[in-house]
Every structure is written in structure tokens, then in C-alpha cells.
Z-matrix of the N, CA and C atoms (Angstrom, degrees):
N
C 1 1.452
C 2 1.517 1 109.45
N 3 1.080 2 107.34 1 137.23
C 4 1.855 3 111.19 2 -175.96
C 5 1.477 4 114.59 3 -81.38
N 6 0.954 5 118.81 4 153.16
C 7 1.940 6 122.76 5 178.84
C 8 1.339 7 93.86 6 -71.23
N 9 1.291 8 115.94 7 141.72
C 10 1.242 9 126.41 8 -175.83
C 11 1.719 10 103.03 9 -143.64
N 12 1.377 11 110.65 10 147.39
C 13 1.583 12 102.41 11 -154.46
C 14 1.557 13 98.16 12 -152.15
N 15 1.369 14 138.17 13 174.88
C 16 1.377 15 146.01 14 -146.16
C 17 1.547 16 97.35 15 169.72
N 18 1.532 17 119.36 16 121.35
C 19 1.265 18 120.98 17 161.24
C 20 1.319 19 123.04 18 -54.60
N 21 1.647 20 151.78 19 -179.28
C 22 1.141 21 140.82 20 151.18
C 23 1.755 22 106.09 21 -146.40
N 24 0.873 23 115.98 22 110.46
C 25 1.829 24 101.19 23 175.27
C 26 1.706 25 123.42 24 -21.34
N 27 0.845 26 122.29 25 175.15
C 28 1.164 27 134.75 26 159.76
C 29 1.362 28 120.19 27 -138.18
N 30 1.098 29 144.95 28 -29.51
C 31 1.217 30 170.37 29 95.96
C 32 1.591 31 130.91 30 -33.55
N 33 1.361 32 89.56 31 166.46
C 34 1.653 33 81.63 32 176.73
C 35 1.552 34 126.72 33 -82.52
N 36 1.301 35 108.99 34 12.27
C 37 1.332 36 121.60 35 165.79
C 38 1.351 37 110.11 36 -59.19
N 39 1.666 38 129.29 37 137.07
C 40 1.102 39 147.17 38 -142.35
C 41 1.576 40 91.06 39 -107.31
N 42 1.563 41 114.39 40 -160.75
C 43 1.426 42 100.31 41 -154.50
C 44 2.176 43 66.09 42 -133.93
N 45 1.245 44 128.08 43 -19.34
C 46 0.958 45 128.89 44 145.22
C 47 1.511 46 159.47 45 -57.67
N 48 1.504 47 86.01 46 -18.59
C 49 1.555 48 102.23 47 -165.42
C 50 2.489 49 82.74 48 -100.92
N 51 1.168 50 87.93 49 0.47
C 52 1.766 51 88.85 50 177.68
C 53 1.147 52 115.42 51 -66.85
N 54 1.436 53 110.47 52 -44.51
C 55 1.664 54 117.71 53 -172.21
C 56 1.758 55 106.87 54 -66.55
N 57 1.385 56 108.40 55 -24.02
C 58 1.621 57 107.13 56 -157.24
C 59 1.273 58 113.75 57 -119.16
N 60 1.437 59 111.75 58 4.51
C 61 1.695 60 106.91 59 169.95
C 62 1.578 61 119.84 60 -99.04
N 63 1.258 62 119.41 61 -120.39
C 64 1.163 63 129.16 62 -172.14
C 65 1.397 64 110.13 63 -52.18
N 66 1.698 65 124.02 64 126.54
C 67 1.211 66 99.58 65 166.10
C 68 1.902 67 105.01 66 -107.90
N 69 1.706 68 94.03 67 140.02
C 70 1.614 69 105.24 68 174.33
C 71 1.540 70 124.47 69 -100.16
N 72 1.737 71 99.51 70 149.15
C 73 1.248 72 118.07 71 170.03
C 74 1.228 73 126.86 72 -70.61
N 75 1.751 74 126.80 73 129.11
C 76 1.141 75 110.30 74 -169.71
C 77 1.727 76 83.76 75 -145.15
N 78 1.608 77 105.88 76 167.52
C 79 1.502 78 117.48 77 -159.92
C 80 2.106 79 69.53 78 -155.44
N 81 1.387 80 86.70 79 135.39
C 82 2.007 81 108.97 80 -171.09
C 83 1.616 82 88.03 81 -134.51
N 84 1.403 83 107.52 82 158.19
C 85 1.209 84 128.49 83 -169.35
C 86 1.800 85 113.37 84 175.31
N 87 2.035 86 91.57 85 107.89
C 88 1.223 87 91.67 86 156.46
C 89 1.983 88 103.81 87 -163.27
N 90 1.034 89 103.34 88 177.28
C 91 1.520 90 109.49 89 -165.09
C 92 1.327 91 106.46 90 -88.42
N 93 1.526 92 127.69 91 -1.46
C 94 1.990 93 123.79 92 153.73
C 95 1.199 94 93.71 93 -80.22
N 96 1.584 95 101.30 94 134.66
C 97 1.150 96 124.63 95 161.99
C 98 1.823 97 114.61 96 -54.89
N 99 1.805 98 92.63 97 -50.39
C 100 1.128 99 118.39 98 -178.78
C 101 1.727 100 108.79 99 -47.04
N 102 1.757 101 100.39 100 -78.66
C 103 1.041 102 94.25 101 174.48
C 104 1.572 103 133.22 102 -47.74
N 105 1.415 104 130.00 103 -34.70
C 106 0.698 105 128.68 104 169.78
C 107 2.205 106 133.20 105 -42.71
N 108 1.440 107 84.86 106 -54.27
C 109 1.663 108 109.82 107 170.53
C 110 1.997 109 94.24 108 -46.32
N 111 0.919 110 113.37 109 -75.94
C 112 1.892 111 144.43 110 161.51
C 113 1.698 112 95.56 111 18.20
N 114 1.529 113 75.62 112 -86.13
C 115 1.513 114 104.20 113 -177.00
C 116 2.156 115 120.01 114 -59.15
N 117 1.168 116 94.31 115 -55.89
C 118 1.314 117 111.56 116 162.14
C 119 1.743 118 116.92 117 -23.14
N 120 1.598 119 95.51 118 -58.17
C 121 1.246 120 89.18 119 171.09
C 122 1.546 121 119.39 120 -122.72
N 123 1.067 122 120.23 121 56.28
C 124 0.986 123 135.37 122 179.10
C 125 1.790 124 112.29 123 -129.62
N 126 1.463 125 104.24 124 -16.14
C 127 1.610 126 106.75 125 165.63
C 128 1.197 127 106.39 126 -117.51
N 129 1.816 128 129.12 127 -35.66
C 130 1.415 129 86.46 128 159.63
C 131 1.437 130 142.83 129 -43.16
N 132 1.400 131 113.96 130 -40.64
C 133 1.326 132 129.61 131 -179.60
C 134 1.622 133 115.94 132 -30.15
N 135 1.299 134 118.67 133 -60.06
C 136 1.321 135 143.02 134 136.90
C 137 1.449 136 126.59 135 4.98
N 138 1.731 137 108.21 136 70.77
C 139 1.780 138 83.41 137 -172.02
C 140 1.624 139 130.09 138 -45.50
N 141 1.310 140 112.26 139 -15.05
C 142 1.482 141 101.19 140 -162.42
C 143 1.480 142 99.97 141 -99.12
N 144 1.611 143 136.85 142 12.95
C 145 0.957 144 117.69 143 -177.20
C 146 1.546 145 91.39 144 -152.49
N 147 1.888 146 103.27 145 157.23
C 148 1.532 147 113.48 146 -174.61
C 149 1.622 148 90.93 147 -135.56
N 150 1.245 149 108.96 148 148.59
C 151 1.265 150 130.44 149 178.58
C 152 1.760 151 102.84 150 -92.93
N 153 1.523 152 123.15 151 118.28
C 154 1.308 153 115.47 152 -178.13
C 155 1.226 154 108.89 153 -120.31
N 156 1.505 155 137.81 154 -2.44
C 157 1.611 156 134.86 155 160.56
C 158 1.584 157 93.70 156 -137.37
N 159 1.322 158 106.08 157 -168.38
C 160 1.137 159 109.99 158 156.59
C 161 1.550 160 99.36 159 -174.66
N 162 0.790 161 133.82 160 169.83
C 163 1.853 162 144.67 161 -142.66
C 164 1.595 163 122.81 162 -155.53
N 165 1.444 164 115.28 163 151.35
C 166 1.372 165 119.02 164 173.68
C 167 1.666 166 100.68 165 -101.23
N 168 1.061 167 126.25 166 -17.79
C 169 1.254 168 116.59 167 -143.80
C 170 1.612 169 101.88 168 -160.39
N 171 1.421 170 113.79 169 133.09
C 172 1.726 171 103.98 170 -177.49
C 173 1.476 172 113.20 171 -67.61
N 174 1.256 173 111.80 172 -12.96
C 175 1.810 174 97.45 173 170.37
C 176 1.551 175 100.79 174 -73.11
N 177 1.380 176 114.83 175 -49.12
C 178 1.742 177 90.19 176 -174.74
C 179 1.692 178 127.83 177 -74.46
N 180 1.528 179 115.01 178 21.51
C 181 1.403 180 143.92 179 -155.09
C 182 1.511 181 84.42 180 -97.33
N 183 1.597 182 106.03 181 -75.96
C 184 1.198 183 137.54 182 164.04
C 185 1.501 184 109.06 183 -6.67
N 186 1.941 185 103.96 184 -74.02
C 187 1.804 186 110.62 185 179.21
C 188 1.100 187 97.18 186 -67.21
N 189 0.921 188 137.64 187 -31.55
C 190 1.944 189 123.55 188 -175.03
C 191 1.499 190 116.00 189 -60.31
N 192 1.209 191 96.82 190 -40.82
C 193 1.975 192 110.55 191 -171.14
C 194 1.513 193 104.89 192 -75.49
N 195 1.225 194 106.46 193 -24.44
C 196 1.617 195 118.09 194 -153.53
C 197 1.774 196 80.46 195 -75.69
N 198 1.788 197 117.35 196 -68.10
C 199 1.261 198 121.84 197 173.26
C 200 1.338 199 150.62 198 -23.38
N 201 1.497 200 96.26 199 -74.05
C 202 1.599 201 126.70 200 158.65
C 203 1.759 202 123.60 201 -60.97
N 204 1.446 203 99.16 202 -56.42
C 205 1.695 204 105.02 203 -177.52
C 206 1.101 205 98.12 204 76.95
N 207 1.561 206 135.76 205 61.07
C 208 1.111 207 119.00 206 169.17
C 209 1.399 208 127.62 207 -107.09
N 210 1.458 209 138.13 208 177.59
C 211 1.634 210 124.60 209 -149.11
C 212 1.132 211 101.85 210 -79.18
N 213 1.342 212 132.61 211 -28.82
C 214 1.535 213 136.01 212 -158.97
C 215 1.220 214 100.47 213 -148.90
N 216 1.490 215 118.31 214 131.57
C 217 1.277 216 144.97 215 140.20
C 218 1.741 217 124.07 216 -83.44
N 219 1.191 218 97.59 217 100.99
C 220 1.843 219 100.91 218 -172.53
C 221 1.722 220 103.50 219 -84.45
N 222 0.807 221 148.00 220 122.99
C 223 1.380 222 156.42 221 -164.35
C 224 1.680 223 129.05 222 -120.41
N 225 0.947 224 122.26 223 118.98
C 226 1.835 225 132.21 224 160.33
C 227 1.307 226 110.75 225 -32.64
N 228 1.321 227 126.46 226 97.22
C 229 1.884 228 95.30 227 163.65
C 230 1.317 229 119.31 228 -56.37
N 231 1.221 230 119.16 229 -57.78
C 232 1.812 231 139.36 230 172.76
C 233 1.368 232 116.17 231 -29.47
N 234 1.640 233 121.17 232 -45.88
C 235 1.139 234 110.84 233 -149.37
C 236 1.596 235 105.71 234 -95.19
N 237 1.362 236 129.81 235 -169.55
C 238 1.102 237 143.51 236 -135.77
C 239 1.732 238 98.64 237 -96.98
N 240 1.101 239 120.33 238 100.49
C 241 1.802 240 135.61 239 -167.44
C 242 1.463 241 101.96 240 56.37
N 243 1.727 242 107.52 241 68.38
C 244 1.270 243 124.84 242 164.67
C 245 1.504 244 117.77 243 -119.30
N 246 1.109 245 125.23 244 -160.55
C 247 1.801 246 119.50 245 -177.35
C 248 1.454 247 118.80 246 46.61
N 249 1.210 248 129.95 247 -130.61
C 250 1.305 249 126.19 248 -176.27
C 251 1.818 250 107.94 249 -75.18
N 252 1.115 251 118.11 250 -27.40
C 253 1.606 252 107.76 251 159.30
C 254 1.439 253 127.94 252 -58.11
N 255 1.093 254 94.63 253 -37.08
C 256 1.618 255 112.07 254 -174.93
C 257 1.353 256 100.76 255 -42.71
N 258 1.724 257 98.47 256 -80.48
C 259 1.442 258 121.34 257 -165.28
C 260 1.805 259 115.54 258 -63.58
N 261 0.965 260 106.36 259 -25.93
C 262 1.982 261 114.71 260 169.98
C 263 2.002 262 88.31 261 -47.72
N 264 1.318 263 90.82 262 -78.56
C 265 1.396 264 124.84 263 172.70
C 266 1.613 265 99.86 264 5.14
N 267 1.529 266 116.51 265 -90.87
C 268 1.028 267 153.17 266 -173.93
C 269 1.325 268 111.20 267 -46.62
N 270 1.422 269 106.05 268 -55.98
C 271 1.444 270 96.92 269 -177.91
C 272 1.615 271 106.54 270 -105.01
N 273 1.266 272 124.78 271 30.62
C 274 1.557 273 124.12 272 139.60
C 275 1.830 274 111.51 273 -67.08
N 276 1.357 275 88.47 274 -45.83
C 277 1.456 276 104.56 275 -171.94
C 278 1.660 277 126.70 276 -57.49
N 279 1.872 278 100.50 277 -37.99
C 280 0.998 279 111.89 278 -139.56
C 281 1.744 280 101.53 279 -157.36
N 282 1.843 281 109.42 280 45.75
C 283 1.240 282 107.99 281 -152.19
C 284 1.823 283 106.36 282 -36.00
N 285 1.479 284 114.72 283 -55.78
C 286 1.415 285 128.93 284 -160.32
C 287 1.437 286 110.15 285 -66.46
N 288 1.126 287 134.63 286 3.16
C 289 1.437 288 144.00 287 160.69
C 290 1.660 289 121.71 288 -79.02
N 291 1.191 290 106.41 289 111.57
C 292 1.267 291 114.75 290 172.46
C 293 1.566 292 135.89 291 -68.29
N 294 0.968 293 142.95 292 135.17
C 295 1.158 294 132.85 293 -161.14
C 296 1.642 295 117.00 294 -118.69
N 297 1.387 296 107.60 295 149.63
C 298 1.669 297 105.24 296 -160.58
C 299 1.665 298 110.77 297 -147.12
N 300 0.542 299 142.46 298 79.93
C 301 1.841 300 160.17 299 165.66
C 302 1.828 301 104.75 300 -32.15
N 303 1.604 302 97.77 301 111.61
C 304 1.514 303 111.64 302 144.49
C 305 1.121 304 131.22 303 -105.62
N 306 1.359 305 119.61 304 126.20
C 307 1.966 306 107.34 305 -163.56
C 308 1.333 307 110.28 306 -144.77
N 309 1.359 308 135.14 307 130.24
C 310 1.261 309 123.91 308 148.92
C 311 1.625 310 123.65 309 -71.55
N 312 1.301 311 121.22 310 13.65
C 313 1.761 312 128.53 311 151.58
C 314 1.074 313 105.85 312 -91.40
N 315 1.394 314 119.63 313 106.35
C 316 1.910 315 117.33 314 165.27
C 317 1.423 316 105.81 315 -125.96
N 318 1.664 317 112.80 316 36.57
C 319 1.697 318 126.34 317 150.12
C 320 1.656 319 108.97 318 -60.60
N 321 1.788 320 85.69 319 124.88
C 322 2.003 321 82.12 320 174.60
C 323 1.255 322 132.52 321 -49.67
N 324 1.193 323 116.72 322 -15.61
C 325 1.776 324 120.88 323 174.22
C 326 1.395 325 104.64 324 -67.84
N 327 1.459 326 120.44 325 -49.99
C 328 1.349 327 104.65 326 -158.92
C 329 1.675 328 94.95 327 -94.00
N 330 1.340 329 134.16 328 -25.55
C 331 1.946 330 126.13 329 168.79
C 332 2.056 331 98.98 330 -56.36
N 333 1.037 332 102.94 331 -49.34
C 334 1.620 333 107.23 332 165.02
C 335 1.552 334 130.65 333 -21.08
N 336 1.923 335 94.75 334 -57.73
C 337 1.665 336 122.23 335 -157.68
C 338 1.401 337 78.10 336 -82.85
N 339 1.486 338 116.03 337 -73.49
C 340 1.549 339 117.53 338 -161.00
C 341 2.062 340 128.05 339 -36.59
N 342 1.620 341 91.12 340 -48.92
C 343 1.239 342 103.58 341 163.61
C 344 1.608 343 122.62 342 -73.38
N 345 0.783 344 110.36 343 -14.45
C 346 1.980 345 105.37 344 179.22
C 347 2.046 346 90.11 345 -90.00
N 348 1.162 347 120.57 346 -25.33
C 349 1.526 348 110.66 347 -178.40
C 350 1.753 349 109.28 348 -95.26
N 351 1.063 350 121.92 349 11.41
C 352 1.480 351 136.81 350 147.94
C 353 1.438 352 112.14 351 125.58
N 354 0.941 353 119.72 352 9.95
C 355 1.602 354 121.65 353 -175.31
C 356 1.280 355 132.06 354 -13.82
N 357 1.025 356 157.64 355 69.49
C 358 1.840 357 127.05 356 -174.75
C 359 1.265 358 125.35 357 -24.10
N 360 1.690 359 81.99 358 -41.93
C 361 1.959 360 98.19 359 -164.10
C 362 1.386 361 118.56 360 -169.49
N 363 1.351 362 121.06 361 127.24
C 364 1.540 363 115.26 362 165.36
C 365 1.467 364 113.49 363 -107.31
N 366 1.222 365 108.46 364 124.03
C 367 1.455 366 119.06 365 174.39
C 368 1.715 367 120.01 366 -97.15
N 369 1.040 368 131.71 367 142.94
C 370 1.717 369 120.45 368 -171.90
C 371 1.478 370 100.82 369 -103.80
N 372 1.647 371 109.87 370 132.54
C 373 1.374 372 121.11 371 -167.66
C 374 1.959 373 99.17 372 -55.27
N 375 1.579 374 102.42 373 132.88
C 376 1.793 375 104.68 374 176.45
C 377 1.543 376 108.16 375 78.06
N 378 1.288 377 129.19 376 -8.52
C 379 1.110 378 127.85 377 -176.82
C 380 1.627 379 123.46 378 -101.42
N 381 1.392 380 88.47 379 2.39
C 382 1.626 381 93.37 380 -176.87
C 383 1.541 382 106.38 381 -120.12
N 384 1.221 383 129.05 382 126.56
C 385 1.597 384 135.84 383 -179.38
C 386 1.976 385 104.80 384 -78.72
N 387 1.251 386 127.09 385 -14.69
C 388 1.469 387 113.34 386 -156.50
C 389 1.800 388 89.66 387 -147.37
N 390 0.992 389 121.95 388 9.13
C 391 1.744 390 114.43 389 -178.38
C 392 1.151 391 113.48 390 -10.64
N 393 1.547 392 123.51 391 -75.67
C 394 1.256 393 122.15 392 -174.84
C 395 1.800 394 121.17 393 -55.09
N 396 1.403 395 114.93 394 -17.28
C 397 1.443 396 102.89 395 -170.17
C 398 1.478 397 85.22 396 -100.53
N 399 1.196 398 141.44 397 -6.84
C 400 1.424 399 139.91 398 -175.13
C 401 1.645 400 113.48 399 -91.37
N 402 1.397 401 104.85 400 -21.07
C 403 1.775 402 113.79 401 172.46
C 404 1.677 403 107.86 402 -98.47
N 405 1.530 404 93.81 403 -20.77
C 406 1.864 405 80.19 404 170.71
C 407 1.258 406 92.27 405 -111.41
N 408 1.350 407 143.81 406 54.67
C 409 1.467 408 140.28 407 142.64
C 410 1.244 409 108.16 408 -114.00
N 411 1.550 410 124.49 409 -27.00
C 412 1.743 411 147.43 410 130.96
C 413 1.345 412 100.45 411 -11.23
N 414 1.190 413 115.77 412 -96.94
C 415 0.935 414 138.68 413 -153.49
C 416 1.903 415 115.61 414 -62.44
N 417 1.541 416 115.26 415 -10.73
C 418 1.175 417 110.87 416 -155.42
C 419 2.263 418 98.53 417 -120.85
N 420 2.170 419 78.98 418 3.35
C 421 1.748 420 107.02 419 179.24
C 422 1.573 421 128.64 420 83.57
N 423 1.433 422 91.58 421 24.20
C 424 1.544 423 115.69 422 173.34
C 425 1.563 424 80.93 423 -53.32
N 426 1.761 425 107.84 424 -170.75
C 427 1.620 426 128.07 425 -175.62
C 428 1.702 427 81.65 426 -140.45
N 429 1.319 428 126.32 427 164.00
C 430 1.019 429 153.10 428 156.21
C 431 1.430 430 127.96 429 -91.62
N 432 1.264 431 122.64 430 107.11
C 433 1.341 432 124.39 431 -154.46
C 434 1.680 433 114.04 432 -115.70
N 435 0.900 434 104.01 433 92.33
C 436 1.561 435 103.75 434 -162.69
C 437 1.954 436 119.04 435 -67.29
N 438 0.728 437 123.31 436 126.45
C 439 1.770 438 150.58 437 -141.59
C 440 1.952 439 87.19 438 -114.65
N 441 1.499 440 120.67 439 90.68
C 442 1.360 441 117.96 440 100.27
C 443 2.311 442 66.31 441 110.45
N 444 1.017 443 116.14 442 -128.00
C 445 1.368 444 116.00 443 -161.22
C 446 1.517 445 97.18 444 -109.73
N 447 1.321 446 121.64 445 137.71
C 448 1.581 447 119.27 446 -152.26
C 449 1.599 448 108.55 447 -146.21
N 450 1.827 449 117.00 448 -13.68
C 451 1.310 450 89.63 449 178.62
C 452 1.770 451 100.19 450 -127.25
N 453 0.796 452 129.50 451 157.66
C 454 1.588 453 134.23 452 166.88
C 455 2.011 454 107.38 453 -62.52
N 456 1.303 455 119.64 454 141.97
C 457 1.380 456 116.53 455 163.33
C 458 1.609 457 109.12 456 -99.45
């Protein structure tokens, strides 16, 4: 079963006032080309968020964040200094950058590992209908509210 997820306020910030405020920096990183392109434009699209590097690999995640400083680092678990390397990675680089996990592993050990090393959020690759309004609802201190059966055994 795939993680399945739903923003929720935290504040009195509206679920409207998301699309039209702050817009955030984000630096993406993973080793599909495909996916990569995917995503790319799938958060620019996004008024509240701009894509300012993007990466094969969490070391070059790492030089991106280090550069830019941007709010979110979206991350590979799979790929090559991704998962808990990744994110060390990143925020050596880039203390004030938040970090955010795309994965086709959504076994509780590794949603487990990711979140005890600071996660915002893991989302499961295809399993999410709204990513981008769900990382800038992330990002703006929504909570993540998980919807119905959410982790794989």
C-alpha cells in the first residue's frame, strides 16, 4: 500500500492563502533522468515554489544547497549519497534548508530511518496526487496527516 498524505494547517494560515504567499526555494535530486525532468516541472509549475538546482546525486544536492540556500532539498532515497547521506549532506552544507524525501521504499524501516534524521516528509514515488502544494504547505508549517493505510510491511 503506498503512503498516502493530506496537508492540515497548523496555523491559521488558510489552505488558500498557500498558493499566493511566499514563494520557496527548492534544490531536487535524483538519478532518473526521467524522473528528474518529472519533478522539475512539476514544482516549478507551482506558484509558491521555484526549482533553483537540481542534481543526480546527494553530493551534488549538497553543492547546490551550499550555493543557492534554498528552503527545501527534495531528495532520492536510492540514488547515489541519498537517504540519510543525502540529508547529513545537505544540511552540513546548508544548515537552514529543509529536507524532504522521494522514494519508491515506503518500508517502515527506511520512512522510520529518514524521519529520525530530520525529514519534513516522505512522499512515495506515484503516490502522491498534489506534491508540490503538499511541500509548499510543508514548508509554510502545515503537519502531514496521513489518510487511511500509509506504510508498506
Amino acid at each position: 500500500m503506498p503512503l498516502s498524505r493530506r496537508c492540515e494547517p497548523e496555523s491559521s494560515l488558510s489552505k488558500n492563502d498557500v498558493t499566493t504567499s511566499k514563494r520557496f526555494d527548492v534544490v531536487i535530486a535524483d538519478d532518473d533522468p526521467s524522473v528528474l525532468d518529472a519533478l522539475r516541472a512539476l514544482l516549478d509549475d507551482h506558484p509558491g515554489l521555484r526549482v533553483v538546482g537540481w542534481a543526480n546525486s546527494g553530493h551534488h544536492a549538497a553543492e547546490l544547497c551550499a550555493r543557492h540556500r534554498p528552503h527545501l532539498a527534495l531528495l532520492d532515497v536510492s540514488m547515489a549519497g541519498g537517504g540519510v547521506e543525502g540529508a547529513e549532506a545537505v544540511r552540513a552544507a546548508s544548515p537552514q534548508t529543509e529536507v524532504a524525501f522521494y522514494t519508491a521504499q515506503s518500508d517502515r524501516r527506511t520512512v522510520a530511518r529518514l524521519h529520525a534524521a530530520g525529514a519534513l516528509g516522505v512522499f512515495a514515488k506515484g503516490a502522491v496526487d498534489d506534491l508540490a502544494g503538499e511541500l509548499h504547505g510543508l514548508l509554510h508549517g502545515f503537519h502531514l496527516i496521513v489518510d487511511g493505510p500509509t506504510l508498506d510491511t
